[in-house]
TIFIBA-954668 format. One line per 3 residues: number of its first residue (from 1); their letters; for each residue x, y, z of C-alpha. Coordinates in steps of 0.02 Angstrom, whole numbers. Example, Ala and Ser with C-alpha at 12.3 -4.5 7.8 and 13.67 -1.06 7.14 Angstrom:
BEGIN
1> AS> 615 -225 390; 684 -53 357;
END
This chain:
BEGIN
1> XXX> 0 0 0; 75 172 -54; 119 306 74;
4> XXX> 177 480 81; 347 534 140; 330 716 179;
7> XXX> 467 826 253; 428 985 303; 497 1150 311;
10> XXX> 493 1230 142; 408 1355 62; 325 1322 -99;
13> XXX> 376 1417 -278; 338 1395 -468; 171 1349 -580;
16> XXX> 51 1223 -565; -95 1151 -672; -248 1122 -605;
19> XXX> -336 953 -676; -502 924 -719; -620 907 -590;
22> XXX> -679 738 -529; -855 809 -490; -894 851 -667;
25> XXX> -822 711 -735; -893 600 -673; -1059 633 -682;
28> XXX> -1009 673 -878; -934 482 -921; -1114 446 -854;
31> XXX> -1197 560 -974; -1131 483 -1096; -1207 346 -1105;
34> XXX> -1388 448 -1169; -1337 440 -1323; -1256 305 -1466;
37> XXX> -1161 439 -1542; -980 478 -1522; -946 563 -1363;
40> XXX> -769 639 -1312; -705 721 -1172; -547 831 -1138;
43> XXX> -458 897 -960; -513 719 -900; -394 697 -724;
46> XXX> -311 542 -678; -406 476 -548; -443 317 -448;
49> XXX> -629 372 -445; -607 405 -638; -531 220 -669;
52> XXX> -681 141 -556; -805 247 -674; -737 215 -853;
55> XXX> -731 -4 -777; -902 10 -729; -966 88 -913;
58> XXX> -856 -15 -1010; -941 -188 -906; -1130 -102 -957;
61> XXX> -1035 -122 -1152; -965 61 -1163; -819 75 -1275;
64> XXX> -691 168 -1188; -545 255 -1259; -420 338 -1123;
67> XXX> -288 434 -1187; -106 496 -1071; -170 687 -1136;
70> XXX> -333 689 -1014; -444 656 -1156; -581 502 -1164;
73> XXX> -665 450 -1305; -819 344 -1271; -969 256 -1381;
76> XXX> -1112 205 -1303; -1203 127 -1461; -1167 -51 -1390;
79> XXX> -1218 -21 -1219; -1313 -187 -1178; -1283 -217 -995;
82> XXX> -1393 -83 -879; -1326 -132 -707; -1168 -79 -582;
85> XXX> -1154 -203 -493; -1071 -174 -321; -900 -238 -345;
88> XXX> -871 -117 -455; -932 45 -365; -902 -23 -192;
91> XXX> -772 118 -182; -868 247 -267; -1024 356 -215;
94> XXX> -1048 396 -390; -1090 251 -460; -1285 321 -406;
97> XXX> -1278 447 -571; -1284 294 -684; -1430 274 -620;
100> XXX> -1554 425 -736; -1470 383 -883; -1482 213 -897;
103> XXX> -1682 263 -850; -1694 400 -982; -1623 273 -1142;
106> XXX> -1675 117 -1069; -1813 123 -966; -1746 -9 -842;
109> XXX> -1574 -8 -719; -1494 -91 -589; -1379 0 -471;
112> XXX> -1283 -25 -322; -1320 94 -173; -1160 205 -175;
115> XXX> -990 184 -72; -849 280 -38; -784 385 114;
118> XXX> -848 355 277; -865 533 319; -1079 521 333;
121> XXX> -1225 457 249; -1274 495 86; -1465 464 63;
124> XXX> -1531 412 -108; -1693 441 -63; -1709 593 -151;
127> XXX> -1644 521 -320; -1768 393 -318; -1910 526 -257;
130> XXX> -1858 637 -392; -1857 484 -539; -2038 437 -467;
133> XXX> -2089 594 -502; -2037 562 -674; -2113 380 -702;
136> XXX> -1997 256 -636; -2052 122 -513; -1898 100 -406;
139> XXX> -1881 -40 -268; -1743 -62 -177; -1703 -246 -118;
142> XXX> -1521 -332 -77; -1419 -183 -80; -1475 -117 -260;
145> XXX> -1596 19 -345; -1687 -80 -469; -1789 38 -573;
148> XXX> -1910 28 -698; -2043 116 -802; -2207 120 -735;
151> XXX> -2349 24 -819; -2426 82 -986; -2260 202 -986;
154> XXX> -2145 220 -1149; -2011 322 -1082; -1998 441 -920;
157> XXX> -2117 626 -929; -2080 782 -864; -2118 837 -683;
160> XXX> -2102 972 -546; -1951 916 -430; -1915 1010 -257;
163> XXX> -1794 910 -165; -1811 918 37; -1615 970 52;
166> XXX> -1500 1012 -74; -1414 857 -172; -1266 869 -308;
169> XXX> -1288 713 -351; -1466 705 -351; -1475 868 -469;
172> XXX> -1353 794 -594; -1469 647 -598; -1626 733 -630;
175> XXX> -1517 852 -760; -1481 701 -860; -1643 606 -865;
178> XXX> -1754 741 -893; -1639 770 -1063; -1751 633 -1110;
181> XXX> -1900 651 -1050; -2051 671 -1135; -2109 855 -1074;
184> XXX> -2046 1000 -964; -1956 954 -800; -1934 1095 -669;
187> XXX> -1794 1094 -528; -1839 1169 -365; -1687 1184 -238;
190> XXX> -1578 1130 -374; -1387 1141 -321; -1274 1277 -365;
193> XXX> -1087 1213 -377; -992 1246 -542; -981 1065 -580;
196> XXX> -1186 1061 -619; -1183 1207 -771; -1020 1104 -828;
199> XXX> -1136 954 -850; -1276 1073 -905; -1179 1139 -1041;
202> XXX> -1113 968 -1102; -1305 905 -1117; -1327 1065 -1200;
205> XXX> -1209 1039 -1331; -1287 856 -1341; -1438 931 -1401;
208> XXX> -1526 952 -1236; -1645 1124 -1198; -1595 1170 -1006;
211> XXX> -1625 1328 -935; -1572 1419 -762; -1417 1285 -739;
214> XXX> -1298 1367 -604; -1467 1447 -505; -1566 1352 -397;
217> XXX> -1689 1340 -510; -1659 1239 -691; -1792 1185 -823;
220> XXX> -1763 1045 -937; -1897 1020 -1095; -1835 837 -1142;
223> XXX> -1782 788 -1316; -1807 609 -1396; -1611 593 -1451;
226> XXX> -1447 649 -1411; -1333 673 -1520; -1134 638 -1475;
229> XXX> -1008 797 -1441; -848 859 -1381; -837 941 -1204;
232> XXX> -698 989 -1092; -708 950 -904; -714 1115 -785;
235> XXX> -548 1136 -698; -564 1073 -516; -592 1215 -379;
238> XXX> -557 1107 -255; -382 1036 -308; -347 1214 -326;
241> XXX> -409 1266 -164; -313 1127 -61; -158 1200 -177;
244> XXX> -195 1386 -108; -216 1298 78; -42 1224 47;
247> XXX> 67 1395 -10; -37 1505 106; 10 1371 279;
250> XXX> 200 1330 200; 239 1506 120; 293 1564 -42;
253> XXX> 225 1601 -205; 126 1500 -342; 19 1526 -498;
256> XXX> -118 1402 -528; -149 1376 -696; -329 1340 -763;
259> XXX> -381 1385 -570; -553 1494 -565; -560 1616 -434;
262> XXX> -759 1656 -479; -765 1477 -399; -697 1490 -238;
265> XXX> -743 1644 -194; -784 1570 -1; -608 1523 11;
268> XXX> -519 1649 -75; -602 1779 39; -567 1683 211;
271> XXX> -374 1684 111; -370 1876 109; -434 1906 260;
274> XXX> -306 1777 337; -156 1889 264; -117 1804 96;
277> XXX> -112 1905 -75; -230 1802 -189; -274 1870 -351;
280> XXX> -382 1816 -511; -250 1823 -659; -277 1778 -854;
283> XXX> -269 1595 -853; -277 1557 -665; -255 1603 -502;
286> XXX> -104 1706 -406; -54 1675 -213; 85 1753 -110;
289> XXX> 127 1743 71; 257 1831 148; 213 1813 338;
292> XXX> 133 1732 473; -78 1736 435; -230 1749 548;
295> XXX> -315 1602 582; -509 1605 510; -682 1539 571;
298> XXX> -802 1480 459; -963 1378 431; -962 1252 286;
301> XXX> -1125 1279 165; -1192 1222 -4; -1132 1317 -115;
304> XXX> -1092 1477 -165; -1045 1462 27; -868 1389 105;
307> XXX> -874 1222 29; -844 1054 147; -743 993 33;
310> XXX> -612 1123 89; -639 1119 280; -510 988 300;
313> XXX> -384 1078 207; -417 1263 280; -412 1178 454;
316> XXX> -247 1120 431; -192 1305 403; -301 1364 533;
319> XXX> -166 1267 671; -23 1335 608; -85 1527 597;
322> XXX> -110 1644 729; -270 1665 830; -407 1561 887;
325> XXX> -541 1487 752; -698 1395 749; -756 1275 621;
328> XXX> -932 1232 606; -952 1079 483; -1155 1079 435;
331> XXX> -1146 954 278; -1077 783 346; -1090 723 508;
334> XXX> -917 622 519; -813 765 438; -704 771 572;
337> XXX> -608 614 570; -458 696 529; -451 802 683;
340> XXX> -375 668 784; -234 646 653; -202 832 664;
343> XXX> -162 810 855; -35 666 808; 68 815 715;
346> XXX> 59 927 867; -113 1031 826; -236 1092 968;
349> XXX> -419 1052 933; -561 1028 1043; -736 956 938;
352> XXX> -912 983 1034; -1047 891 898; -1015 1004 739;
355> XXX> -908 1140 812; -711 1115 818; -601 1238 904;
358> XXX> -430 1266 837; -293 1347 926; -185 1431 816;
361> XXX> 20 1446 804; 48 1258 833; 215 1202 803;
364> XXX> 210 1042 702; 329 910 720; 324 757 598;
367> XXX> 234 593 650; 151 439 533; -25 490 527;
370> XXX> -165 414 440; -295 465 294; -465 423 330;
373> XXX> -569 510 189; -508 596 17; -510 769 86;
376> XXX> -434 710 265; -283 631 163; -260 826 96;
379> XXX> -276 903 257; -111 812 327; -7 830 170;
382> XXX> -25 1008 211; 0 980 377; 160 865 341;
385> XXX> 230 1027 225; 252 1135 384; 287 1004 502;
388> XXX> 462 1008 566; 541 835 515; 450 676 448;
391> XXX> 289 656 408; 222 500 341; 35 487 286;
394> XXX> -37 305 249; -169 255 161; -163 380 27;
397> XXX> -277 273 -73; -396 412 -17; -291 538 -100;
400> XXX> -298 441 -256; -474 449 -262; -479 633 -308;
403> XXX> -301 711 -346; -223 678 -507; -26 660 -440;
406> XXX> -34 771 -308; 164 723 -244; 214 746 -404;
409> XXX> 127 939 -433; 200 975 -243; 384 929 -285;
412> XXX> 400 1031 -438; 350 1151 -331; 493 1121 -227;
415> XXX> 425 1015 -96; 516 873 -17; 385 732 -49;
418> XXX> 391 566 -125; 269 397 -136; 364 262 -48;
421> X> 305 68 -19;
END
């Protein structure tokens, strides 16, 4: 099992590209699959979650085509197997958005309820509320979603959808079935994140009518076909926020290429007001820091508020910086499991429930610490960059799951880091 050997003390200078994001994606090799035609897709990272995804369309009879430039060609005309089966998602919380498609062409699917981190529960119940809104008759029985048309039904219809919480996942999936529906389908509490008006606009150029993607509310009038297209993945804001996390707690001076400051606005802002010089160039995304920085409170929300995907990563910086901070985490209920690794490296943090207190100006030293979810393993990397003397994070399996090379984007930026057995 891979590890990272991490020793810390330098500060971090040069370029780095930010990959594709695994969020759009991955929900995109799904969408695929709506049509027969020739799909491609460019900016596609290297990613564990990506492998697991391009396996499980290829066993449903996807051809799949995945080139060392970040681009995948795919061709769903053979697609003869409806069903992810839970060997091959077991890893994966994704594997739910084959779900809508597979509806929309086929009329019929067989999915595995979703895997992956153990940071909280991730209710389907809203896909299959939404989808039975729509015309599927959905039963779930020995750990799958097996779905169906209802009676007398040709294909799924249009219908008004208003989730009971916001769901990524669960908009994504009503996004791409209602592409072909028969009718008008309306989104009510549809979520926001960039990684929805990526897909949006990829259905779009598949022939789909969408309105209102990137608002909370999004109206789809379906289409009987798709046609095939080419579509490049958004670049990941959260790759480059754990990037910004990492200059601003070890220092220096970096340019993010392909980074989009309109999408991390949350975290740019808590950035600036911790000290750091972050600015929106042509092409990317600028950071300097020159000094010790303020430690920042915050409350993760959907977005456009302070992602949860980053609270792992800010919180690192938060025990190295000066001041007291507090860190609400409202999305998932385990988010915290990295807290404890934190403390192996010399941090100060007290949880009550959903609240963690972090007491600033820590002085790391290096310990072996363990990743417990994707965005925990990124936490102690940046952790392990500051921390004086070895730091050795296991189980970066985790890391795998969502950063394309991560080491090898931190050593060219002149961090002492390397993947050891």
């Amino acid at each position: 099992m891979d590890k990272l050997r991490i020793r810390g003390g330098g500060r971090l200078h040069g370029e780095v590209a930010i990959s594709g994001a695994k969020n759009a994606a991955l929900p995109e090799l799904c969408a695929a699959m709506l049509s027969a035609d020739p799909v491609t897709l460019l900016n596609v990272p290297r990613l564990q979650d990506v492998t697991t995804m391009v396996k499980l369309i290829r066993n449903m009879g996807v051809q799949v085509d995945v080139r060392d430039d970040g681009v995948v060609a795919l061709n769903a005309s053979g697609l003869n197997a409806p069903e992810a089966p839970y060997d091959l998602v077991k890893t994966m919380r994704a594997s739910v958005l084959a779900l809508g498609p597979l509806l929309a062409r086929f009329g019929h699917a067989k999915v595995s309820l979703p895997g992956g981190c153990a940071i909280g529960s991730r209710p389907v119940d809203q896909h299959i509320k939404g989808l039975q809104a729509m015309g599927a008759h959905i039963v779930v029985e020995h750990g799958y979603m097996v779905a169906s048309l209802q009676p007398g039904l040709s294909r799924l219809h249009g219908a008004h959808i208003t989730t009971d919480m916001v769901t990524v996942t669960g908009t994504e999936n009503f996004l791409m079935a209602a592409a072909l529906a028969d009718g008008e389908t309306v989104l009510e509490n549809a979520a926001q994140e960039p990684e929805i008006p990526d897909l949006a606009e990829m259905l779009i150029a598949m022939g789909a009518q969408i309105e209102g993607h990137g608002t909370s509310r999004i109206r789809i009038r379906g289409v009987e076909r798709l046609h095939g297209c080419s579509h490049r993945v958004v670049a990941d804001r959260i790759e480059a926020g754990t990037f910004l996390c990492a200059v601003a707690a070890a220092g220096g001076a970096v340019l993010l290429r392909h980074g989009r400051a309109d999408h991390l606005e949350a975290v740019i802002d808590k950035l600036r007001e911790a000290g750091a010089q972050v600015t929106a160039v042509d092409g990317g995304i600028r950071i300097e820091v020159n000094g010790p920085l303020r430690a920042q409170s915050f409350r993760t929300r959907e977005y456009p508020g302070f992602p949860t995907d980053m609270q792992a990563q800010f919180m690192a910086l938060n025990c190295v910086a000066g001041g007291t901070s507090k860190v609400t985490e409202t999305i998932f209920e385990n988010r915290f499991m990295h807290v404890n690794e934190l403390i192996r490296l010399g941090a100060h943090i007290q949880i009550d429930g959903k609240l963690a207190v972090v007491e600033g100006g820590a002085t790391l030293s290096g310990a072996t610490v363990m990743a417990t979810d994707l965005r925990a393993s990124a936490s102690l990397v940046i952790a392990g960059l500051v921390a004086q003397g070895e730091t050795v994070v296991d189980r970066i399996y985790h890391l795998d799951r969502g950063y394309d090379r991560m080491e090898a984007k931190l050593r060219a930026l002149g961090a002492d880091i390397e993947r050891i057995q």
